[in-house]
N, C-alpha and C positions, 0 to 999 in steps of 0.2 A: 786283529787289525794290524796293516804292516806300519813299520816306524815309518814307510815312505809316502802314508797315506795322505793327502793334502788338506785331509780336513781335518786332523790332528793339531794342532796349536799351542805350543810349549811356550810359555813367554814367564817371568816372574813378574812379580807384585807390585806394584796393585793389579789387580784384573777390571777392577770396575773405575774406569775413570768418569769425571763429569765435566762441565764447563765451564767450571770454575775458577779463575787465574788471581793470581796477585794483582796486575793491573784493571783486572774487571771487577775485584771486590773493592778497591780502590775507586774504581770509576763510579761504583753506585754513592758509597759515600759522597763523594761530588755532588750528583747528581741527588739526592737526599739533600743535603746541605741547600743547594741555589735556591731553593726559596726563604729561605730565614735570612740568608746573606744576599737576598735583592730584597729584602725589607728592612736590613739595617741601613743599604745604601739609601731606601724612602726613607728613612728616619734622619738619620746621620750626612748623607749626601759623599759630597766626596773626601772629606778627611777620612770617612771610614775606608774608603776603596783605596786609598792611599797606603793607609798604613796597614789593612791586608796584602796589599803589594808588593809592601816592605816587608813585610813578613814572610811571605811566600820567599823571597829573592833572597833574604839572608839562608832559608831553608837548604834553597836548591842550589846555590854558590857553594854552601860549605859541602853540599853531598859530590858533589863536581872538584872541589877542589882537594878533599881528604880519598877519594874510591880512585883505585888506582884505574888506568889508563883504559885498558884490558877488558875493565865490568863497567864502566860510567855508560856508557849507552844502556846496558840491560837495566841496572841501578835507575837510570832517570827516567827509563820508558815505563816504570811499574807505579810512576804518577806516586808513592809514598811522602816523598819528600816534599811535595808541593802538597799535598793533604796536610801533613802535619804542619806546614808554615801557614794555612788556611783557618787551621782549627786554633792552631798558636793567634792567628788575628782576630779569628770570634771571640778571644778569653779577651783581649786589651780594651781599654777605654780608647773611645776615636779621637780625644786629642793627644792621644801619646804622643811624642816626638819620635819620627819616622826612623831615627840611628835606634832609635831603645827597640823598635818593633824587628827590626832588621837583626841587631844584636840577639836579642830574644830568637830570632829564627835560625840563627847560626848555634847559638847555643843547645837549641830543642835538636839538632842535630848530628852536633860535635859532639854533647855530654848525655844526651838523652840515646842514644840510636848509634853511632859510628863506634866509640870507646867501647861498647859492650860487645862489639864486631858485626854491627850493623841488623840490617832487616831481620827479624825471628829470637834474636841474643839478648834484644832490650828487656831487660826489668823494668823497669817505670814507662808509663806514658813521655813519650817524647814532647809531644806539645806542653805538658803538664810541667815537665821541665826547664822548659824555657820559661815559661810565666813565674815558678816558681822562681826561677833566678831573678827576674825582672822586679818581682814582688820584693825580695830581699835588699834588691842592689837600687831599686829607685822606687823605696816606699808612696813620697809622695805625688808621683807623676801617675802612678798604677792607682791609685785611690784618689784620682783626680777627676769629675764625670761633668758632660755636656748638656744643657736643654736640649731635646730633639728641636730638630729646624723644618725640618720635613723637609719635602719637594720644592718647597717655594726657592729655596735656601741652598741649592745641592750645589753650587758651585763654592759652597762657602770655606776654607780653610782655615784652621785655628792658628795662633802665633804659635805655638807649643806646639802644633805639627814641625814644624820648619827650624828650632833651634837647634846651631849646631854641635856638634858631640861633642862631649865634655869639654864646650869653652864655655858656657855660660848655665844656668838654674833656664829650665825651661817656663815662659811665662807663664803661669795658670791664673791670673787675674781674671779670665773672662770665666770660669768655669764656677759654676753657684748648684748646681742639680745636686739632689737626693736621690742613692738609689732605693728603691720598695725595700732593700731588708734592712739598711742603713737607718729610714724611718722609723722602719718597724722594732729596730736593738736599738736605741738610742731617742727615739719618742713617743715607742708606743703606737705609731701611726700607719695600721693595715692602708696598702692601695687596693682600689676596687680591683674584684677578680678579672672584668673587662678588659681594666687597660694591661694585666699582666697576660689574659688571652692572645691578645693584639700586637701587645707591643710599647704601647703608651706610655711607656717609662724609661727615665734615664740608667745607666745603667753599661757592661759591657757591648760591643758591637753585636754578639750573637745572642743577649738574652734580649733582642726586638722581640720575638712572639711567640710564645708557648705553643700555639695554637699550629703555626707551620714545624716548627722542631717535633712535634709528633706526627705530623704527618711528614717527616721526613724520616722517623722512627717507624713508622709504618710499611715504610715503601724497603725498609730495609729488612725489616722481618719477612715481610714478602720476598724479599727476593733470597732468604734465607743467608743474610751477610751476620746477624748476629745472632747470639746465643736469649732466646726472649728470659730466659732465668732471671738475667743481670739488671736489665729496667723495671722488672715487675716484682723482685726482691728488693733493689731498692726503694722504688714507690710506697710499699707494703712496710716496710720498717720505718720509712720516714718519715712516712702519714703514721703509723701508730704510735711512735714514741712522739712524734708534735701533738695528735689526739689526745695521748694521756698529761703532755706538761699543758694543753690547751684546758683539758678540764679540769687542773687546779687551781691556775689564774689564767681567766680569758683576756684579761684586760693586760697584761704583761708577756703574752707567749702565744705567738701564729699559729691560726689552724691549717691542718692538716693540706686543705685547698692551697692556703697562702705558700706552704712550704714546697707545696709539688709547682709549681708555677711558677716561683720565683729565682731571681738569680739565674743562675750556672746550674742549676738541677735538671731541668731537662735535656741539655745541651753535655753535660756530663753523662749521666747514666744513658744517654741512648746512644753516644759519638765517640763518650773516653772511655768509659768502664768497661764497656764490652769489646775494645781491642784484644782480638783474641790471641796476641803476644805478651799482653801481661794479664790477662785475666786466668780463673785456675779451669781446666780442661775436663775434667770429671763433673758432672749435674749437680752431685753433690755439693764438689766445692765451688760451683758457679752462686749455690746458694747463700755458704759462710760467706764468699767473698761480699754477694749485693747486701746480705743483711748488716755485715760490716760496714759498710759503704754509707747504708743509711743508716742507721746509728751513729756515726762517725760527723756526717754533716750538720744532722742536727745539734750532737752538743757542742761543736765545736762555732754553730751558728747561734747559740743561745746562750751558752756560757764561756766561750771564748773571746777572745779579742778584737776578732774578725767580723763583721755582719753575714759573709759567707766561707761556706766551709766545703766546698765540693773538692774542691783542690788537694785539699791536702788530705780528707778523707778518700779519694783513690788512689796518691800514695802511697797512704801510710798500708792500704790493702793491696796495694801491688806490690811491696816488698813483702806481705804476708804470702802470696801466691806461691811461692815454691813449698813453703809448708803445709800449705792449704792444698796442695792437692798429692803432696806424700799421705797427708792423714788421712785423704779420701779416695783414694786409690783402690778399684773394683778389686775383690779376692780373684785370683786369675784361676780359670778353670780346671779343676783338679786339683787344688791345694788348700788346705787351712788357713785361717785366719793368720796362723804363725807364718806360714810361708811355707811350711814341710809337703808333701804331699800323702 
């Protein structure tokens, strides 16, 4: 065959591309997401969509104001930044005060995602970051939750949406709700599995309904966005270690149903966990990381301080991730175990 043959084709690697992009895997999360987040706006009404707002906005300000000049177009067209201020608004309570949500979005940003040198570099969950900052630095406003108002109600704004930054303690007098796990660590008192299907509980902005965050979990495995390991090792250790502390005292400790349903667990394992920048890359360690994850929640939900624990059980395994996936690293072909060949 001559070198000058045209049907010859020399090109380097990759040979097989797909149509898969940064901004299209992006876009399905979105698009996954908008039914859980147009049923917290039926729940919650518009303090919720407010301080999603605010969150999204601290997001995209700081990604626009830290990426130099050069990359800000390509940087803000891959829709990241406005994901992670979205998922940063599903973790907050809907009367948070709009600077805490906005702060927290800048934060999820600057210290979660930029300082580690941006898209791909991050260690931790960036959303996870900023809540966890929020959590630390305005304990009581983040553990402060609303009655649903529903639709009747959607114009309604709380006084503690509107206080302003650090000049005054934001109101929380109006605020009285119990969330399901809250109840459930502190009096023992399971809610029906109905209202945690639904949504019918007070509680964060994104844990409205178990029932749509899986089928937004659904629409993303279809569309092959995440790794199925990470939801179905979670679920599978968190239902069994709830199963086993449920059948020593039923009357003191959630089953297994209670724990997959409630909280930040379904909205975690199927949106944070399996961020495939901090989760481990090898099947293997897709699996230590989720059984980590679900082990981690539950005792940190049962015997910890917290009534929930997803948060800090995906940290504490996303800083595990660089190790977790050296010690599971496929033998490469043609070599021993040791690495010799």
């Amino acid at each position: 065959m001559s070198k000058q043959d045209p049907k010859l084709l020399l090109q380097p690697a990759p040979l097989l591309r797909q149509g898969m992009t940064t901004p299209a895997a992006m876009r399905d999360v979105w698009l996954a997401l908008l039914p859980a987040t147009a049923a917290a706006l039926w729940y919650f009404g518009l303090a919720a969509l407010l301080v999603l707002v605010a969150s999204i906005a601290g997001s995209v300000l700081t990604e626009w104001a830290f990426t130099p000049k050069e990359r800000r177009a390509i940087t803000l067209r891959d829709n990241s930044a406005a994901l992670t201020g979205l998922l940063l608004g599903l973790t907050l309570p809907p009367a948070l005060p709009l600077w805490m949500a906005f702060v927290g979005g800048a934060v999820a940003i600057g210290i979660g995602k930029l300082i580690w040198g941006g898209l791909g570099a991050n260690i931790f969950n960036p959303a996870l970051v900023g809540r966890a900052f929020l959590l630390a630095t305005f304990p009581i406003a983040m553990t402060s939750w609303t009655v649903q108002q529903g639709p009747a109600e959607f114009f309604t704004v709380h006084a503690s949406n509107l206080t302003a930054p650090f000049m005054q303690a934001p109101v929380m007098d109006t605020l009285s709700a119990a969330t399901p796990l809250g109840q459930m660590k502190f009096e023992q008192s399971a809610t029906p599995l109905w209202d945690l299907l639904i949504g019918n509980t007070a509680g964060s902005i994104g844990e409205t309904s178990a029932l749509l965050l899986l089928l937004g979990g659904i629409y993303l495995f279809l569309r092959r966005d995440l790794d199925w390991r990470i939801p179905v090792g979670i679920f599978a250790s968190a239902a069994l270690f709830s199963a086993i502390l449920y059948g020593v005292d039923a009357e003191r400790y959630p089953s297994a149903l209670f724990t997959l349903l409630s909280g930040g667990m379904l909205l975690g394992a199927l949106f944070m966990a399996t961020d495939p920048v901090t989760s481990p890359v090898t099947p293997k360690g897709a699996w230590v990381f989720a059984i980590g994850v679900g082990f981690l929640v539950v005792l940190i939900r049962v015997f910890g301080g917290f009534p929930e624990g997803m948060m800090y059980a995906i940290l504490l395994m996303n800083a595990a991730t660089p190790l977790i996936d050296r010690w599971t690293q496929p033998r490469v072909f043609g070599r021993n175990k040791g690495g010799s060949a």
